[in-house]
N, CA, C and O atoms as a MOPAC input file, in Angstrom:
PM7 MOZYME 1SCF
protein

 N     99.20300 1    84.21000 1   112.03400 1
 C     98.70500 1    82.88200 1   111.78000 1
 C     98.78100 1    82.01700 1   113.03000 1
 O     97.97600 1    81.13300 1   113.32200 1
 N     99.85400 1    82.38400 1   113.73400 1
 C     99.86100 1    81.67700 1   115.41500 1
 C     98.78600 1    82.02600 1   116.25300 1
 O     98.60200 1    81.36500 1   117.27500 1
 N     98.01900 1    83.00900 1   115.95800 1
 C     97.01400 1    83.64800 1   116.93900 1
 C     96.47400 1    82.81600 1   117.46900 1
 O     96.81600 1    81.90300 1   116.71700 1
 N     95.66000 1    82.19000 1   118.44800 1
 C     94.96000 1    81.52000 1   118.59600 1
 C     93.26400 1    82.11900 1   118.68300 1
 O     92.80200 1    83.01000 1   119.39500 1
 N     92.72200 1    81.41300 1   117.86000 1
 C     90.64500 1    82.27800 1   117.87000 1
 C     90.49700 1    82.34300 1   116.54900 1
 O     89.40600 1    82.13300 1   116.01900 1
 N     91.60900 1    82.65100 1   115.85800 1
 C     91.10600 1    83.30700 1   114.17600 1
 C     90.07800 1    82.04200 1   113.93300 1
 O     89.76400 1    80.91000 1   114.30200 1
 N     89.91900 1    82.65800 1   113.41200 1
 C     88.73900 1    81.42500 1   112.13500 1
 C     89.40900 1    81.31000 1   111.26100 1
 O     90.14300 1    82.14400 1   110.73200 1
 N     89.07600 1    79.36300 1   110.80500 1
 C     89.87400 1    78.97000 1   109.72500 1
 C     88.73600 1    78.28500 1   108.39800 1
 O     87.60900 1    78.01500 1   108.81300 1
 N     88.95500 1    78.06300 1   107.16100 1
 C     88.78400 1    77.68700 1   106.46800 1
 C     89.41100 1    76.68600 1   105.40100 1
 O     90.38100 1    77.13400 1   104.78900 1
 N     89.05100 1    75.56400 1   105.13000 1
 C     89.89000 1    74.93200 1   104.13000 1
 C     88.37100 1    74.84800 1   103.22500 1
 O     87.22700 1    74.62600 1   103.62200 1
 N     88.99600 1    75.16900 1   101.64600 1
 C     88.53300 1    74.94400 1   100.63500 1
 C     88.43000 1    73.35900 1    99.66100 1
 O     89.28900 1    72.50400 1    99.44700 1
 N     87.68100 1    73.41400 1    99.43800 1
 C     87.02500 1    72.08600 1    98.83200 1
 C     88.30200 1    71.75200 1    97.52200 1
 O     88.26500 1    70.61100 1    97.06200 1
 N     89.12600 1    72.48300 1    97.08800 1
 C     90.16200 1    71.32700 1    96.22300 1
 C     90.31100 1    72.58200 1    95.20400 1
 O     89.67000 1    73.62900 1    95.29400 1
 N     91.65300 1    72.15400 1    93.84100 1
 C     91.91200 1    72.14700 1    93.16100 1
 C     93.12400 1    73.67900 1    92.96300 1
 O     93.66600 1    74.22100 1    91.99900 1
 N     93.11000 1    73.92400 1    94.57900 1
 C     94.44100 1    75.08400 1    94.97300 1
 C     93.53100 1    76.17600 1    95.04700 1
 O     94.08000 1    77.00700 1    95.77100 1
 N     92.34000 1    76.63900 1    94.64600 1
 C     91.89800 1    77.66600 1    94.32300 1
 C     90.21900 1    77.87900 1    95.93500 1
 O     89.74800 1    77.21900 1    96.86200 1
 N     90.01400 1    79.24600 1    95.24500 1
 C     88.14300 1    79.59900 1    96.30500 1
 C     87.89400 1    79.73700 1    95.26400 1
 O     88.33200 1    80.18300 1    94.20400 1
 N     86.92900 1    79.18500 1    95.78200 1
 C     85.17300 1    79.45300 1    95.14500 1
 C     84.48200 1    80.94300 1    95.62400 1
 O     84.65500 1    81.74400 1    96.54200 1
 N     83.75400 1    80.83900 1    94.64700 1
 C     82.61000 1    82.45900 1    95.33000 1
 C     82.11800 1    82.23000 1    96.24000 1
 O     82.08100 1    83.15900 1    97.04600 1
 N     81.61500 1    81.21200 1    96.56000 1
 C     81.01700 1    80.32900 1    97.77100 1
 C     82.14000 1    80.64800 1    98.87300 1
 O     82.03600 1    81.49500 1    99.76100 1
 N     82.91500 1    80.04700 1    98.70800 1
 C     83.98000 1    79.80400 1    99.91000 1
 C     84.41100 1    81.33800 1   100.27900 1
 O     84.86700 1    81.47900 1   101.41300 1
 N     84.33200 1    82.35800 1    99.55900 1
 C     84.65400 1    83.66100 1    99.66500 1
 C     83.59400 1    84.10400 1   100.70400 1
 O     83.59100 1    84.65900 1   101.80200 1
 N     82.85300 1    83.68300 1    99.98300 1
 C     81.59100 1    84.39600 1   101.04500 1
 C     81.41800 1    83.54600 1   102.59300 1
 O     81.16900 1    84.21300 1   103.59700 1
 N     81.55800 1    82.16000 1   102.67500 1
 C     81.61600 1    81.63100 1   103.43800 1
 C     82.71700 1    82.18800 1   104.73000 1
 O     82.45000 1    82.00200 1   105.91700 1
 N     83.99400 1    82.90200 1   104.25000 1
 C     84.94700 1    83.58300 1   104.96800 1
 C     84.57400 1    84.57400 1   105.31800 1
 O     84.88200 1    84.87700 1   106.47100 1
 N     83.77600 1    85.51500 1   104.55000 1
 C     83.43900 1    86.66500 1   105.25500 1
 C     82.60700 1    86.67900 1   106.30200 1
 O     82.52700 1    87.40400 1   107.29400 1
 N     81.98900 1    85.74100 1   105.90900 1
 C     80.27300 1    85.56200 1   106.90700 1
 C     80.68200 1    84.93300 1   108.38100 1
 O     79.95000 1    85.06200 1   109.36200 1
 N     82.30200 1    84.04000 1   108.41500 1
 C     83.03400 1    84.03600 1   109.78400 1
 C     83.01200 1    85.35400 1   110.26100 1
 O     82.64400 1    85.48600 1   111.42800 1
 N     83.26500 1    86.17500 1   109.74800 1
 C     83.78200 1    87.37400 1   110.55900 1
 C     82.50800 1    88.43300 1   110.89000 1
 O     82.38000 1    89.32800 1   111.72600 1
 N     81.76400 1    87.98000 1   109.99400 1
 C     79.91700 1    88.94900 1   110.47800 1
 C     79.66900 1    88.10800 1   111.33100 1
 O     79.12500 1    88.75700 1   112.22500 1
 N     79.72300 1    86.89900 1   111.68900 1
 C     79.03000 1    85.84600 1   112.44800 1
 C     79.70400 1    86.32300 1   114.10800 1
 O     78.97500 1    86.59800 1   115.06100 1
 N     81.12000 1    86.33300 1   114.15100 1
 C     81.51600 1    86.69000 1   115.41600 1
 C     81.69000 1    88.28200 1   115.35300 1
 O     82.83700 1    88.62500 1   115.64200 1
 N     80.77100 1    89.38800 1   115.02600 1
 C     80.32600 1    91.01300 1   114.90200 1
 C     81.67800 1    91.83300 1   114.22500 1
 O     82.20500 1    92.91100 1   114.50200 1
 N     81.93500 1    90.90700 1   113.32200 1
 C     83.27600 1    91.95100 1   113.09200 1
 C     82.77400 1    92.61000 1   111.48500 1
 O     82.40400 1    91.65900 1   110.79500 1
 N     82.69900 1    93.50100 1   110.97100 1
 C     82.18500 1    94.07700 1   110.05000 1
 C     83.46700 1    93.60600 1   109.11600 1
 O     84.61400 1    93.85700 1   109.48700 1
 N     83.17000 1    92.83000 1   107.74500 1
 C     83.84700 1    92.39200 1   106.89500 1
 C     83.80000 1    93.52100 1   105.52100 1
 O     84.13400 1    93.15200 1   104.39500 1
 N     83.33300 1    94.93000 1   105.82200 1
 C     83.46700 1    96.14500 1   104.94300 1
 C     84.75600 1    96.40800 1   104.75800 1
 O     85.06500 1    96.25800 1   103.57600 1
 N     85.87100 1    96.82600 1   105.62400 1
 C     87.32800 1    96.91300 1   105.89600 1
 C     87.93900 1    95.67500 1   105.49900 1
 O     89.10700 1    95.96000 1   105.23400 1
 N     87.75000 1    94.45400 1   105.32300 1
 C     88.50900 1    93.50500 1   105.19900 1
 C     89.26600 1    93.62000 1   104.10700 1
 O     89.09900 1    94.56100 1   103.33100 1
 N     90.27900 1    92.58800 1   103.89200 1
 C     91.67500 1    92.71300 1   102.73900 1
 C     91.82700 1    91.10600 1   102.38400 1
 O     91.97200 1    90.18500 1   103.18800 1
 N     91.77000 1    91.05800 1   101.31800 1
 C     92.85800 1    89.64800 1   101.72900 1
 C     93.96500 1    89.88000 1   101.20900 1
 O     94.26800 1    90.81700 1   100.47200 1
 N     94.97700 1    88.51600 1   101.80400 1
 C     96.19300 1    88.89700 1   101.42900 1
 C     96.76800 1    87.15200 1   100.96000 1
 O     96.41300 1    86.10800 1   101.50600 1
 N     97.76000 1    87.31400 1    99.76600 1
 C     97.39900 1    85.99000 1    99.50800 1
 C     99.05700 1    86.26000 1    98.35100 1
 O     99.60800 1    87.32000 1    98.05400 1
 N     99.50900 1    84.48800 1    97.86900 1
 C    100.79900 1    84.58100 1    97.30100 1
 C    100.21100 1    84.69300 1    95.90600 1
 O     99.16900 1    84.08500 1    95.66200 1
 N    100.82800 1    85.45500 1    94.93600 1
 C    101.01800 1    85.85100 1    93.47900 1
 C    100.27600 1    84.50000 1    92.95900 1
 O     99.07600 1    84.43000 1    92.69600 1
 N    101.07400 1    83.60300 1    92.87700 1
 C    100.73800 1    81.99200 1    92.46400 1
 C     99.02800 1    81.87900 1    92.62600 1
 O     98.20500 1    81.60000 1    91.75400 1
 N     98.87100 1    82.11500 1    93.68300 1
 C     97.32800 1    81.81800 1    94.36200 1
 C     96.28700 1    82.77800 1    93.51300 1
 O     95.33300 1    82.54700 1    92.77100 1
 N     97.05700 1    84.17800 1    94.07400 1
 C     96.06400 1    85.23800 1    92.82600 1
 C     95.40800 1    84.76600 1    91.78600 1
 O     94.21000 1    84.68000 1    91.51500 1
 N     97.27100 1    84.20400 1    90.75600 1
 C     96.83000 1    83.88700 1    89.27600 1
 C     95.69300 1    83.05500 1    89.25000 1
 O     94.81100 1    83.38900 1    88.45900 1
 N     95.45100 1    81.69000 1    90.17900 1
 C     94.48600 1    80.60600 1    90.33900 1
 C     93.44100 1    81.11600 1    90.33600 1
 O     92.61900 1    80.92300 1    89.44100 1
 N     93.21700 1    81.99300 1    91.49000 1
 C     92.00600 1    82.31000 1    91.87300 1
 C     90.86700 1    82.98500 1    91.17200 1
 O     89.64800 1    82.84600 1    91.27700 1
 N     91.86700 1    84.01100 1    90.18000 1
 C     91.96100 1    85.19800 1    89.54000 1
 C     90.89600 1    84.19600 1    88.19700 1
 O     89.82800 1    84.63000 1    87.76400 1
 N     91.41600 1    83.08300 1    87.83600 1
 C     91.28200 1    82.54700 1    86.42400 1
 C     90.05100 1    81.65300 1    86.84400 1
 O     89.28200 1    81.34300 1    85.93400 1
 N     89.76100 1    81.17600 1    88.19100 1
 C     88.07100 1    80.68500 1    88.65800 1
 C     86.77500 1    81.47600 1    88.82300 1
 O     86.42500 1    82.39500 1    89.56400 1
 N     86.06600 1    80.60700 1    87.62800 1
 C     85.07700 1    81.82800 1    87.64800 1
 C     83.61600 1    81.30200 1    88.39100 1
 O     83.40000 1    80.09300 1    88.47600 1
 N     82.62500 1    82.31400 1    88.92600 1
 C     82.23600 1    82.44800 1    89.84800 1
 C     80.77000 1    81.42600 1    88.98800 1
 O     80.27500 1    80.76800 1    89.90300 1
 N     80.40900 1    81.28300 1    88.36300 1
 C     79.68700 1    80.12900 1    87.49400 1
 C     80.01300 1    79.68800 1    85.97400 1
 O     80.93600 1    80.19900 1    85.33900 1
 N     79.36200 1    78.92100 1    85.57600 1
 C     79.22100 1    78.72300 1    84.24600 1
 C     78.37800 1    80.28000 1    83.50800 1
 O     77.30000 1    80.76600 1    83.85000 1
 N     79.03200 1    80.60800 1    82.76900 1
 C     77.88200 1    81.20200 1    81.60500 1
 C     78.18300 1    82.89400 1    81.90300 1
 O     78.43100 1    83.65500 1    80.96800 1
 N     78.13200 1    83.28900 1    83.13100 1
 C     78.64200 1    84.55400 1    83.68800 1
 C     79.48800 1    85.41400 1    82.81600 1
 O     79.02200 1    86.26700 1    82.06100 1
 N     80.65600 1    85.16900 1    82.94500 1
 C     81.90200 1    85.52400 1    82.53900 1
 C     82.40900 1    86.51800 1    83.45100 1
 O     83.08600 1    87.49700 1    83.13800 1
 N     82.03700 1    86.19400 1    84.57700 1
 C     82.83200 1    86.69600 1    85.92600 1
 C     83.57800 1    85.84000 1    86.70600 1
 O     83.34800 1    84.65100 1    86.92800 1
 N     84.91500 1    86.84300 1    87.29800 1
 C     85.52400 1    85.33100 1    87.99800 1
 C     85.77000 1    86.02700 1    89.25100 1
 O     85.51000 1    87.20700 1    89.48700 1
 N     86.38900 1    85.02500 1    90.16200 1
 C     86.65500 1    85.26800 1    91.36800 1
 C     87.29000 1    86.63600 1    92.00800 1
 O     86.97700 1    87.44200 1    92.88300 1
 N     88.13600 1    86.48100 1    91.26900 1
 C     88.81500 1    88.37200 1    91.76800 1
 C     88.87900 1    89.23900 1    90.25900 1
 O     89.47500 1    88.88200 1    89.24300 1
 N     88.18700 1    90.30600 1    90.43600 1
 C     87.83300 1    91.35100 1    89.37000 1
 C     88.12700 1    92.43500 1    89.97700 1
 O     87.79800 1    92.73000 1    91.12600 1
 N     88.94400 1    93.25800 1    89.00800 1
 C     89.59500 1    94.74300 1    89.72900 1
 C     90.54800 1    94.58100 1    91.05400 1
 O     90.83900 1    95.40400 1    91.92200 1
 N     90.79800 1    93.67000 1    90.94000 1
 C     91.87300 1    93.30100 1    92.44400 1
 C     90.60700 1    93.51300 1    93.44700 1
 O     90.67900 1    94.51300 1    94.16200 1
 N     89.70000 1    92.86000 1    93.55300 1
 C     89.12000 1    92.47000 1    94.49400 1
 C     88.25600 1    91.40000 1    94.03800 1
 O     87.98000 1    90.93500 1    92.93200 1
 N     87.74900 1    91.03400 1    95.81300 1
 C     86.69900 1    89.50900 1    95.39900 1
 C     85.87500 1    90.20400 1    96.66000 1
 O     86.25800 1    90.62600 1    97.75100 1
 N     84.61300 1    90.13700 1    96.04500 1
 C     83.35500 1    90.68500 1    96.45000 1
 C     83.28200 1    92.21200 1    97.19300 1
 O     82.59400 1    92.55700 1    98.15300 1
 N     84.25600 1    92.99900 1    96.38300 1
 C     84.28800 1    94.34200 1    96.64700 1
 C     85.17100 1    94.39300 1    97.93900 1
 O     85.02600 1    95.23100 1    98.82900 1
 N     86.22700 1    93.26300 1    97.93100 1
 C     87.26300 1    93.39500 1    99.18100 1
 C     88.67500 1    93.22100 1    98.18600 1
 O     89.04000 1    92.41200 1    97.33400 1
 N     89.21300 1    94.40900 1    98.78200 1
 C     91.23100 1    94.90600 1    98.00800 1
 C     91.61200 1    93.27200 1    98.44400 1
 O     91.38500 1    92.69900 1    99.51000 1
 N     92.16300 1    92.84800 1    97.41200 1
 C     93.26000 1    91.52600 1    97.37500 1
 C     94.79600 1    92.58000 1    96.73800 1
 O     95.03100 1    93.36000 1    95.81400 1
 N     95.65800 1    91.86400 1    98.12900 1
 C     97.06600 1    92.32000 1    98.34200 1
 C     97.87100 1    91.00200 1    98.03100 1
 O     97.72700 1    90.05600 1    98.80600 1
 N     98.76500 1    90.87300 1    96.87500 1
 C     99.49200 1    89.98100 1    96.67900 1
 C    100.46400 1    90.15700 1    97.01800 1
 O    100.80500 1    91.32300 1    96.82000 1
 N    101.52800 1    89.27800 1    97.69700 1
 C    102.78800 1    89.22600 1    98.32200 1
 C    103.76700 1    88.01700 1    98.25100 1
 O    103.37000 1    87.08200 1    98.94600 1
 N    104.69100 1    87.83300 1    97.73700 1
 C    105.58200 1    86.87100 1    98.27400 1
 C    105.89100 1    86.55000 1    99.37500 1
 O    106.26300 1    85.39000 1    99.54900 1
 N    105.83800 1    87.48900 1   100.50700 1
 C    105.72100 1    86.84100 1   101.81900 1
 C    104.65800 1    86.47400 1   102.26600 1
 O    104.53300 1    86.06400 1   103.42000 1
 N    103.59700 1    86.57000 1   101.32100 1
 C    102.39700 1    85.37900 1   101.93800 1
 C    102.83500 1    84.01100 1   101.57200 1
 O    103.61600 1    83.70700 1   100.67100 1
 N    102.19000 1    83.19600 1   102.44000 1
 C    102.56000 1    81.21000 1   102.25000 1
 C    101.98200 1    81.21100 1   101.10300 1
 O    100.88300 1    81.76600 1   101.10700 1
 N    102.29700 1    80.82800 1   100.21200 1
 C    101.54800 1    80.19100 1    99.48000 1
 C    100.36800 1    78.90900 1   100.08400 1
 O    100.33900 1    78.57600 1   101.26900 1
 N     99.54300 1    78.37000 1    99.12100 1
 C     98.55000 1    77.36000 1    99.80600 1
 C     97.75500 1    77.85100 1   100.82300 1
 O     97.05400 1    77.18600 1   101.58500 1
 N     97.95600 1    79.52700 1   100.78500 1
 C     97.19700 1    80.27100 1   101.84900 1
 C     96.80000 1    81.46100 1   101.91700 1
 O     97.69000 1    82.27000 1   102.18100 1
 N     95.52200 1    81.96900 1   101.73700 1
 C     94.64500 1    82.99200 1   102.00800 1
 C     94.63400 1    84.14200 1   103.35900 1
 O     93.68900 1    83.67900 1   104.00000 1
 N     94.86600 1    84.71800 1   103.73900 1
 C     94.66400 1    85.55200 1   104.92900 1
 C     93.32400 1    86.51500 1   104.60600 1
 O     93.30400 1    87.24600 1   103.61500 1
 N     92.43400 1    86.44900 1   105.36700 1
 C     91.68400 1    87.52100 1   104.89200 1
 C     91.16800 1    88.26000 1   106.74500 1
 O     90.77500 1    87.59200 1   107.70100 1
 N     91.30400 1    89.28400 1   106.70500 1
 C     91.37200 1    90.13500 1   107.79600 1
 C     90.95400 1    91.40800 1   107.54500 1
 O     90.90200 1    91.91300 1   106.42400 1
 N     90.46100 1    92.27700 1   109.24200 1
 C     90.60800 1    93.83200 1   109.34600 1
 C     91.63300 1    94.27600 1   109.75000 1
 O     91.57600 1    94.30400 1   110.98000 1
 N     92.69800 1    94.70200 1   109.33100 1
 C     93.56500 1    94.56400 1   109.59700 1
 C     93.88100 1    95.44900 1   110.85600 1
 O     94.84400 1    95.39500 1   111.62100 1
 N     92.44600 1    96.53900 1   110.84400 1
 C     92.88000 1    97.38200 1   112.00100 1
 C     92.79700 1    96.94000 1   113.67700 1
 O     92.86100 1    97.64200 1   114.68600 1
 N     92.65700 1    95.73200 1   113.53000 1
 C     92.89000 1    94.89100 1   114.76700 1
 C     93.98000 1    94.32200 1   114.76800 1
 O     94.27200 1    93.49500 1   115.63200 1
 N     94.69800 1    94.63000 1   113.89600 1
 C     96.52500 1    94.56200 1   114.32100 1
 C     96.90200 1    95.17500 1   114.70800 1
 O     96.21700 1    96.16500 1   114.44700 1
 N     98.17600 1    95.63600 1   115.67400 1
 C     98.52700 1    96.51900 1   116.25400 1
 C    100.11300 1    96.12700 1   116.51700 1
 O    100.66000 1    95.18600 1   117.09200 1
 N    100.59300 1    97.31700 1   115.81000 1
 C    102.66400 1    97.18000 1   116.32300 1
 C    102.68300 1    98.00700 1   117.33000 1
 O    101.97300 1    98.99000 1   117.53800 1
 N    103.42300 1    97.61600 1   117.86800 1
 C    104.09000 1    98.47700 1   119.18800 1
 C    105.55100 1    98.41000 1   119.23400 1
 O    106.05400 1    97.33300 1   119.55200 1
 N    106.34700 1    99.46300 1   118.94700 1
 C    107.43500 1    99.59900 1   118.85800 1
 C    108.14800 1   100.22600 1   120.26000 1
 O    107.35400 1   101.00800 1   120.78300 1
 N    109.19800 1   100.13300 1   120.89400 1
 C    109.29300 1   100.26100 1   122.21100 1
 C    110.95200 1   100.65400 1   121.92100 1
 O    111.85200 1   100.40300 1   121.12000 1
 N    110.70100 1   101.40400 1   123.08900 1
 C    113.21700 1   101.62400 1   123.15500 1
 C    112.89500 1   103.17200 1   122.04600 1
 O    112.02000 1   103.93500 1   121.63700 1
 N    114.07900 1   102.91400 1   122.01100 1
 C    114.48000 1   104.51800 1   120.62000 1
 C    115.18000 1   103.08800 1   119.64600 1
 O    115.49700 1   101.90500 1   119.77300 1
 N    115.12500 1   104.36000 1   118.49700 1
 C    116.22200 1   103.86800 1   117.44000 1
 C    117.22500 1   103.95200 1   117.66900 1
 O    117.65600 1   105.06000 1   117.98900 1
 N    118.10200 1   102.80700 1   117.61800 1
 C    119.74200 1   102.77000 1   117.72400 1
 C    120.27100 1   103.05800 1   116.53100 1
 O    120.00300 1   102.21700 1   115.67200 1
 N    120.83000 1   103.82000 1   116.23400 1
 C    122.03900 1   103.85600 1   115.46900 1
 C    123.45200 1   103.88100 1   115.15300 1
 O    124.17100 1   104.86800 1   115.30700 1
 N    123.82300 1   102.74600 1   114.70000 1
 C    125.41400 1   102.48000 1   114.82100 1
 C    126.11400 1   102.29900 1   113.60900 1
 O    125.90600 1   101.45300 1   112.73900 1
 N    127.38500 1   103.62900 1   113.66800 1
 C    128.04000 1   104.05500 1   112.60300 1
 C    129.41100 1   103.53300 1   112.71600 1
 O    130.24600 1   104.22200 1   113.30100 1
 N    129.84600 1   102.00300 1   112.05000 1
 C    130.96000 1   101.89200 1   111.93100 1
 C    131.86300 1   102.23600 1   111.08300 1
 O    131.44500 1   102.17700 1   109.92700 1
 N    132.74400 1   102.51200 1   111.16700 1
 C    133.67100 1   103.49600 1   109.81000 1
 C    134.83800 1   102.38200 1   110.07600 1
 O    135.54800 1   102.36500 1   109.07000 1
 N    135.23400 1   101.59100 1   110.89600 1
 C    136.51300 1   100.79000 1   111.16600 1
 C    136.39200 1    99.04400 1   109.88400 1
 O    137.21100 1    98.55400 1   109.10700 1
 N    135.23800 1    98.72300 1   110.20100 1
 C    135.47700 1    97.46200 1   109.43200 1
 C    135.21500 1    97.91100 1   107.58500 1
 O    135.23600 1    97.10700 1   106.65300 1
 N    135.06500 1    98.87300 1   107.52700 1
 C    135.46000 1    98.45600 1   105.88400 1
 C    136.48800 1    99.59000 1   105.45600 1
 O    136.71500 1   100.05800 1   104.34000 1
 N    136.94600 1    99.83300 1   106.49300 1
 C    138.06800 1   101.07900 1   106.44200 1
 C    138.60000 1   100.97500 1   105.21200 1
 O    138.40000 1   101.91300 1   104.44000 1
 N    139.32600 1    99.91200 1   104.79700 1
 C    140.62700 1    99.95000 1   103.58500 1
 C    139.72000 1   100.00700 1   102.15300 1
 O    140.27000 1   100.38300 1   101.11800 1
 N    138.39400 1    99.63800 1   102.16300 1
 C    137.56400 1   100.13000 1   101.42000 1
 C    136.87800 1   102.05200 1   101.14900 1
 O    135.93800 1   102.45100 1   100.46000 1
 N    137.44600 1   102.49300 1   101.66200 1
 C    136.45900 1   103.81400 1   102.62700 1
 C    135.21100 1   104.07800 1   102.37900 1
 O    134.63000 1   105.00900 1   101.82200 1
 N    134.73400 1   102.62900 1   103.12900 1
 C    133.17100 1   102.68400 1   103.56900 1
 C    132.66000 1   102.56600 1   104.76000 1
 O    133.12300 1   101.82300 1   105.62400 1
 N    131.39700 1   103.48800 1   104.93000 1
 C    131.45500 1   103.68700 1   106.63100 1
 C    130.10100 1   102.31400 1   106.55100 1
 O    129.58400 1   102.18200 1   105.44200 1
 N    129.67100 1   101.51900 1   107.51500 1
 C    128.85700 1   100.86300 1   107.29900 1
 C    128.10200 1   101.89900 1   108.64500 1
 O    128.63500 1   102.51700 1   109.56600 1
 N    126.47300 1   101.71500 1   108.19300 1
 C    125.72600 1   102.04100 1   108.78900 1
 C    124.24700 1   101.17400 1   109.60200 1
 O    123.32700 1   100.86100 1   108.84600 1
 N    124.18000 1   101.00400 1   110.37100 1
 C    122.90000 1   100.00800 1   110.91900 1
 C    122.16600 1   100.69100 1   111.80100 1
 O    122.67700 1   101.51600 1   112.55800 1
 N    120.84400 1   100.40400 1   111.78900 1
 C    119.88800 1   100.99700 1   112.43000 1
 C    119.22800 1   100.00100 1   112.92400 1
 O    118.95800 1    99.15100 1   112.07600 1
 N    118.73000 1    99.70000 1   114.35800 1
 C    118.39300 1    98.46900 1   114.99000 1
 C    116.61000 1    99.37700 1   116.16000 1
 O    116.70600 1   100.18700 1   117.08300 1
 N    115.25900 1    98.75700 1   115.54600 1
 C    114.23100 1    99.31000 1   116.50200 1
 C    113.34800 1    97.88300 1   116.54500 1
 O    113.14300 1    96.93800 1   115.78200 1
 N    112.86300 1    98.38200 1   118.18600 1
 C    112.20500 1    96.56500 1   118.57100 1
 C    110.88400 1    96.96800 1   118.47700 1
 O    110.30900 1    97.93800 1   118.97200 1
 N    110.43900 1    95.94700 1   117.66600 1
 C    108.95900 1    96.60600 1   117.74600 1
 C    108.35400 1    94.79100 1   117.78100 1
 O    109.01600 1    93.75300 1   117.76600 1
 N    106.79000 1    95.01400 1   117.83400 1
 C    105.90600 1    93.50600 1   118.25200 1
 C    104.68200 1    93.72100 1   117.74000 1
 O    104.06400 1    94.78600 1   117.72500 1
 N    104.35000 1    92.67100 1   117.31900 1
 C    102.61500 1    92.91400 1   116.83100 1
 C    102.03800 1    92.03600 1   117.29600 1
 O    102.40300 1    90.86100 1   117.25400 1
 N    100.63800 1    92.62700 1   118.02600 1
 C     99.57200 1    91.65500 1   118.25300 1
 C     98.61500 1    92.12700 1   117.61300 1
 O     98.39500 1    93.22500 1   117.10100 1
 N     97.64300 1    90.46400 1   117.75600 1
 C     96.18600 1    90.96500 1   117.15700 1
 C     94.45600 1    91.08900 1   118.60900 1
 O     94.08800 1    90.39100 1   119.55400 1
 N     93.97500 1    92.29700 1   117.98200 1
 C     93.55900 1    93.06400 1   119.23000 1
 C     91.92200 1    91.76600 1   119.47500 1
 O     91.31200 1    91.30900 1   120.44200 1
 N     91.82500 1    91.63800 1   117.82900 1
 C     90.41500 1    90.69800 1   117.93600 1
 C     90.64700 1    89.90300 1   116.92500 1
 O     90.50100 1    90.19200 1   115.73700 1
 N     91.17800 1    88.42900 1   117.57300 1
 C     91.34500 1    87.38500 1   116.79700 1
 C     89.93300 1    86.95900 1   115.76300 1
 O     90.12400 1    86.50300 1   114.63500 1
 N     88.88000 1    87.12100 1   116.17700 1
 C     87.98600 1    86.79300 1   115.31100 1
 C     87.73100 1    87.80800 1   114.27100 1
 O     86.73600 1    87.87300 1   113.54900 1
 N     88.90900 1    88.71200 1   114.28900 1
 C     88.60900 1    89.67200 1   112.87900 1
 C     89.46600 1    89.04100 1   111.75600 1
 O     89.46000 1    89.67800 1   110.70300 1
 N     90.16000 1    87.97100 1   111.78300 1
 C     90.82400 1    87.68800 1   110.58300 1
 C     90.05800 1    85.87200 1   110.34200 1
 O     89.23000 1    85.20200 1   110.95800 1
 N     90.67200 1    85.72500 1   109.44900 1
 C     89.81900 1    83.98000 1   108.72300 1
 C     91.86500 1    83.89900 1   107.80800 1
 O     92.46900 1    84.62700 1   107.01900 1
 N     92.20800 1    82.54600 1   108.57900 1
 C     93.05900 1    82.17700 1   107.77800 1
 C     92.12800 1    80.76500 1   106.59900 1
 O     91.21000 1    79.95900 1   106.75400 1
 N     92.95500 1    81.11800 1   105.62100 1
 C     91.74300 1    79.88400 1   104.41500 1
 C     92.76600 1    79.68500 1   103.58200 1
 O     93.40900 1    80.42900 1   102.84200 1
 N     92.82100 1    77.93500 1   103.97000 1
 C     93.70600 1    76.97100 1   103.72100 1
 C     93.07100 1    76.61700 1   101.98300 1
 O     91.97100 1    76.21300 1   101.60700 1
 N     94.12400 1    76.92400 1   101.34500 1
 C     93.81200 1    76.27100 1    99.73400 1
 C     94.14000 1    74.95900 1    99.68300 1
 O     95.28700 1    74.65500 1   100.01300 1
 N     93.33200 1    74.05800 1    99.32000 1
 C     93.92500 1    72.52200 1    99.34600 1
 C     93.77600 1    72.08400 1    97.99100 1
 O     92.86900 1    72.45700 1    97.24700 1
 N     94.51800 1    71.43400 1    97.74800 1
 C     95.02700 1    70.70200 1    96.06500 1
 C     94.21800 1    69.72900 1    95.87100 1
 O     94.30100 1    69.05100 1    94.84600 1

């Protein structure tokens, strides 16, 4: 979300997207050549339920996300998404890079009188994003 380039979106009100505004996000990411076929969104539980229960017109009886997706793109719900916030991305323009070895450190001394060995495993890793214009952060506004 710090990236600087992504494309952003804020939605017209009431916490929730529109079909409109869905499409309006994808069409950021065709607009600067990024193929929005692979895309995901990723979004908080809370938001789902909202989104999930807005439907895409009157009379239809279709709504915004059907089959865990919205317009044939996987929606990933998470508690570590912000709430009040949408991520929608390729994600394969993320990239971790993990660097060093795995450390592993076996203390058996601090819970001795317990006889428990504590165990920790410590690896540095970093993620960047390779093409900021492959993701659309989209701000839900109340």
């Amino acid at each position: 979300m710090n990236t600087s380039g992504i494309n952003t979106l804020t939605t017209a009100g009431s916490s929730t997207m529109t079909h409109a505004e869905a499409l309006q996000a994808l069409s950021q990411l065709e607009e600067d050549n990024v193929t929005s076929a692979n895309s995901v969104f990723i979004m908080h539980p809370t938001n789902y339920s909202t989104i999930a229960a807005t439907a895409v017109d009157s009379g239809s009886g279709r709504f915004v996300i059907e089959n865990g997706q919205i317009l044939g793109r996987r929606v990933i719900q998470s508690t570590l998404a912000k709430a009040g916030r949408v991520v929608l991305g390729d994600y394969s323009h993320c990239v971790i890079g993990m660097f060093g070895g795995t450390d592993i450190v076996v203390d058996n001394m601090t819970e001795a009188r317990s006889a428990k060995v504590l165990i920790t495993q410590h690896q540095m890793a970093d993620v960047a994003i390779r093409h900021a214009v492959a993701f659309c952060a989209i701000t839900l506004t109340a």
